[in-house]
N, C-alpha and C positions, 0 to 999 in steps of 0.2 A: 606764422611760418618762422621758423627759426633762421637768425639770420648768419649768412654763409661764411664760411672761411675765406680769411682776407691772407693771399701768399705774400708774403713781401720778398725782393728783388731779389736777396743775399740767399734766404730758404731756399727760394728755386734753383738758383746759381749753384748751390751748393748739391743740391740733387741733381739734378742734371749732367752737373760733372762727373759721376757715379758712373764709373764701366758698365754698360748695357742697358744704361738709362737713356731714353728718347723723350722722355714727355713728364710733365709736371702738370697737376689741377686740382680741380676740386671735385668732389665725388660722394657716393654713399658707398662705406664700406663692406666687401662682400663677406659671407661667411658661407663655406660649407658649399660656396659655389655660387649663394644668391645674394641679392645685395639687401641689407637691412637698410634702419632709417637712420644709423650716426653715421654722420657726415665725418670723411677724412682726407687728407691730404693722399691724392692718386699719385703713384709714382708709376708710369708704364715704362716697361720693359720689352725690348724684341723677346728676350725667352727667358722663362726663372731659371735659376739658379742654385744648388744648393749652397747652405752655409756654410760646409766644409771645404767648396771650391775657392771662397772670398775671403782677402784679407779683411781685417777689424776695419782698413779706412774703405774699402768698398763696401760693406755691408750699408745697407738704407736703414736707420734706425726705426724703431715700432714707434717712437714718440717725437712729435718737434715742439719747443714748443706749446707743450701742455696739448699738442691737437695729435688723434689719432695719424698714422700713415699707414697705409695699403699700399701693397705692390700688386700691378696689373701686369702678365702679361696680354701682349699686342700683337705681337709678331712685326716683319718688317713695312711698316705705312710707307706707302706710295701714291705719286699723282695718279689719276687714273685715266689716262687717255685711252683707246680703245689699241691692244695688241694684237700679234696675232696668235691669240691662244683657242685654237679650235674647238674644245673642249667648253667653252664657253658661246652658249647661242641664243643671238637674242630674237626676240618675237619679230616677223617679218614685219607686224605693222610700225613697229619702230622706228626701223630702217627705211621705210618707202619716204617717197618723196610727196609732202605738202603743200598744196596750199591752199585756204591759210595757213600756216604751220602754228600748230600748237605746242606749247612746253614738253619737257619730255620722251624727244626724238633725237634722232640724230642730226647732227651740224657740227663744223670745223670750217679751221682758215685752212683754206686751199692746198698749204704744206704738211698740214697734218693725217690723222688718222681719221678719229673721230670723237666727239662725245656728246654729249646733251643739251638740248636748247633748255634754259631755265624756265624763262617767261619773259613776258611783254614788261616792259616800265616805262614810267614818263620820265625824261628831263625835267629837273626844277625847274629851269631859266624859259625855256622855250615850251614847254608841253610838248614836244616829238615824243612819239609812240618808238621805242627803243627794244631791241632783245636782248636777255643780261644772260652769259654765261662763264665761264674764266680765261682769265689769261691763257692758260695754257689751253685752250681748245678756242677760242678765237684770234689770241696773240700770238702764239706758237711760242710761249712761254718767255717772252724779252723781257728785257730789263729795262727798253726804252729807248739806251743805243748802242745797240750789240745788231742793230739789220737784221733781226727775225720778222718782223714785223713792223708795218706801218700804216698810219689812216687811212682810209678806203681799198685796202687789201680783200679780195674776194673770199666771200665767206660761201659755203657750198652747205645745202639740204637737199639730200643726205650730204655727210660729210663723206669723205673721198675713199674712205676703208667701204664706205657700204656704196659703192656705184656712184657718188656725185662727182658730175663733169664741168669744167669752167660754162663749157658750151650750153649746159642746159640747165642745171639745176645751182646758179647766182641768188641765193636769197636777200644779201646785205652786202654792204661794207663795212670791215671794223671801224666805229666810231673814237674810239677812247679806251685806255687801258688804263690798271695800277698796275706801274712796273715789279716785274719779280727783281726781290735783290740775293743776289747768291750767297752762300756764308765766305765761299772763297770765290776769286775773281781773276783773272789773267790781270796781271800789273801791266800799267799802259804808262809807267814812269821811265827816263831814261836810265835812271841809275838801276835800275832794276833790268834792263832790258843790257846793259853793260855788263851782269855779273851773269845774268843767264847766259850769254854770249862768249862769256871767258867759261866758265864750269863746261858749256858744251863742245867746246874747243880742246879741254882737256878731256872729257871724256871721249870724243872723236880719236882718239889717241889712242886709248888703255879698252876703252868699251864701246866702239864705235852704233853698235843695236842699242843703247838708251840715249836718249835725251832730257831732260831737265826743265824745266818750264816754271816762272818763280808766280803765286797766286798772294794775292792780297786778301787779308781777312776782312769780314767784313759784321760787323759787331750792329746794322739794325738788324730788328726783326720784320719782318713778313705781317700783315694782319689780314688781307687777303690775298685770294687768288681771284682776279675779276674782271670782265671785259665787257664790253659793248658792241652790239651791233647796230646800222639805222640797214633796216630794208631797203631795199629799189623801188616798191611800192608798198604804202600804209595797207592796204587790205591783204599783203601776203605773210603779215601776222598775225599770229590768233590771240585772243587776250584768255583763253581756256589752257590747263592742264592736261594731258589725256588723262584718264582714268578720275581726274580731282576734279574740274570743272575751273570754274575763278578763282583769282584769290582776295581774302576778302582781306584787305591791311597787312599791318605786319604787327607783330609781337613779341617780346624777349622770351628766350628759352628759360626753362628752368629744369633744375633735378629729378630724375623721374618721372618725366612730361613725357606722353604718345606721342610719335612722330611719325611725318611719312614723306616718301619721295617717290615719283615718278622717273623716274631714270631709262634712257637707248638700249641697255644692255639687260637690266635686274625685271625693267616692267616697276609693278609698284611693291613698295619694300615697308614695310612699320617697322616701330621697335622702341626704344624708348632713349632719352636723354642720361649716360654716363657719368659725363664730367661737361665742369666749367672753364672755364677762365687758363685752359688749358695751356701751355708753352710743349713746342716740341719738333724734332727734327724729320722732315721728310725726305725721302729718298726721292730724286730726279731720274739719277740712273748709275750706274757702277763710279760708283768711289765719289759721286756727287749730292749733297745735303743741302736742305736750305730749311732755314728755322723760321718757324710762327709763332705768335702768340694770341692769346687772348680767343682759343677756338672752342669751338665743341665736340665731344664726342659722344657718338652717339652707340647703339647693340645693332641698327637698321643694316648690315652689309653690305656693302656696295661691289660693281666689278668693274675690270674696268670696260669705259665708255659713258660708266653711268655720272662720270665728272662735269659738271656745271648742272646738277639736276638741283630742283628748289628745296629745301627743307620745311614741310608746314605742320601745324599743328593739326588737330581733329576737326577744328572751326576752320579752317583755309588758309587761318593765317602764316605768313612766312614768317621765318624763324632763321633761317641761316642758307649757305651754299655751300654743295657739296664740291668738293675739289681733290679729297685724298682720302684713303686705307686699307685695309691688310684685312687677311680672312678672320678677321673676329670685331671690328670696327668700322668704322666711319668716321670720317675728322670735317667739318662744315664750317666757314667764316659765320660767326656774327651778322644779321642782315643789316644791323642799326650801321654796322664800320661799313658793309655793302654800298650801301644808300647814302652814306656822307663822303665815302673817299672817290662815288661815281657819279654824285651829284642828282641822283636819281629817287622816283618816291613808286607806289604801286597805286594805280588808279583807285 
């Protein structure tokens, strides 16, 4: 196997920074629409662009580097929590209510919409039988401590977009999260809360309809999106897939690998492996981004609801977690970063 393109910090910094650039990784280069076997540096794109539109310093070069670059577009990546987009309809058995509940279905924390239970996992430390799906469809996307969410928070099968009630359909409690970290952040500093204070003061004056509000950047990145549940009772989990069955391990992704996922909203989806090692900015919601890295991308298309579904290969094994994309992708955490930043293994 030929071994893969190594990005280093400054190359991607450097692309990224590029007007209408979202995302950097590693890839096979397309041509004529299909992807060959030289491997290039992916640059995605929300939408191409011509060259007559872009200055010489926004242009993406064809070469870095001695390594090929391709530009992708992608359109706009997003989380995919379940909206309400009617046009989009998912198989009743989806939505009904489990149990045991198998991977694959619907589930959320209590304030949410909805999206997808992944699968069972154990705890290293303890052996508990565990349900793994993201942050943002069982933590209701916190950062830790922003009060969106906290431990033993009612998680609902179905989740609450498709008919789940506190009263009757409790499958878990959220066990554990990885905090989302924002790229921008409400400043919780005095001196920052002084200047916001005086600028609204003056605007109250001259422009009384705007206010001013100061955000701190915030320069980590993201490596997943992921949460935990523990049931109410060990037998109202299912250690099955719908549609896949078990899982059997887990596995690394690679380039041009079959994939598949069972997802609330898609049912079950294939396609194959994109990109690696990917960096890139997701959209939350109007005028709100938060950066990851180290992801995959996958052609599999997702919609939303089908967020926290499991990514596996043709053999069962897992491969990664879905959490985000746009009508032409899919973007999935790494399982390996899954499994070490939740402390978690697959039977």
């Amino acid at each position: 196997m030929k071994k893969e393109i190594k990005l280093s910090k400054k190359c991607r910094q450097n692309l990224i920074n590029k007007p209408n650039v979202i995302g950097v990784g590693v890839g096979y280069r397309e041509k004529g629409g299909f992807p060959t076997e030289e491997q290039a540096i992916l640059v995605f794109v929300t939408e191409k662009k011509p060259h007559q539109e872009l200055s010489a310093s926004e242009l993406v070069p064809r070469t870095l580097k001695g390594q090929q670059v391709d530009v992708v577009e992608i359109g706009e990546v997003r989380l995919l929590d379940e909206e309400e987009e009617p046009q989009i309809k998912a198989s009743p058995d989806r939505l009904k209510r489990y149990r045991p509940a198998p991977g694959g279905i619907s589930i959320g924390h209590y304030k949410i919409t909805a999206g997808t239970l992944g699968a069972v996992v154990r705890d290293r430390t303890s052996g508990a039988r565990l349900f793994l799906s993201n942050n943002h469809v069982l933590a209701n996307t916190s950062s830790g401590g922003d009060g969106r969410a906290a431990k033993g928070d009612a998680l609902l099968q179905p989740g609450a977009y498709d008919g789940g009630k506190l009263s009757a359909d409790l499958l878990g409690r959220l066990e554990r999260f990885v905090p989302m970290k924002r790229t921008f952040q409400k400043s919780q500093c005095a001196a920052a809360h002084f200047w916001e204070g005086l600028v609204n003061k003056m605007l109250g004056v001259f422009v009384p309809q705007y206010r001013v509000t100061l955000q701190r950047a915030n320069h980590k990145a993201n490596v997943v999106d992921a949460a935990l549940g523990r049931p109410e009772c060990d037998t109202d989990i299912s250690d099955e897939i719908l549609e896949l069955g078990k899982v059997n391990g887990v596995a690394e992704a690679s380039l041009g690998q079959e994939i598949v996922f069972s997802g609330r909203t898609s049912g079950l989806v294939r396609g194959r492996i994109i990109a690696r090692d990917v960096g890139l900015f997701i959209t939350m919601g109007p005028g709100e981004q938060v950066y990851f890295e180290q992801q995959l991308v996958t052609s599999a298309v997702s919609r939303p609801g089908d967020s926290g579904s499991l990514l596996m290969d043709t053999q069962n094994r897992a491969l990664g977690l879905l959490f985000a994309g746009s009508d032409r992708a899919s973007i999935c955490n790494r399982i390996d970063n899954v499994c070490r930043l939740l402390d978690i293994e697959f039977a």
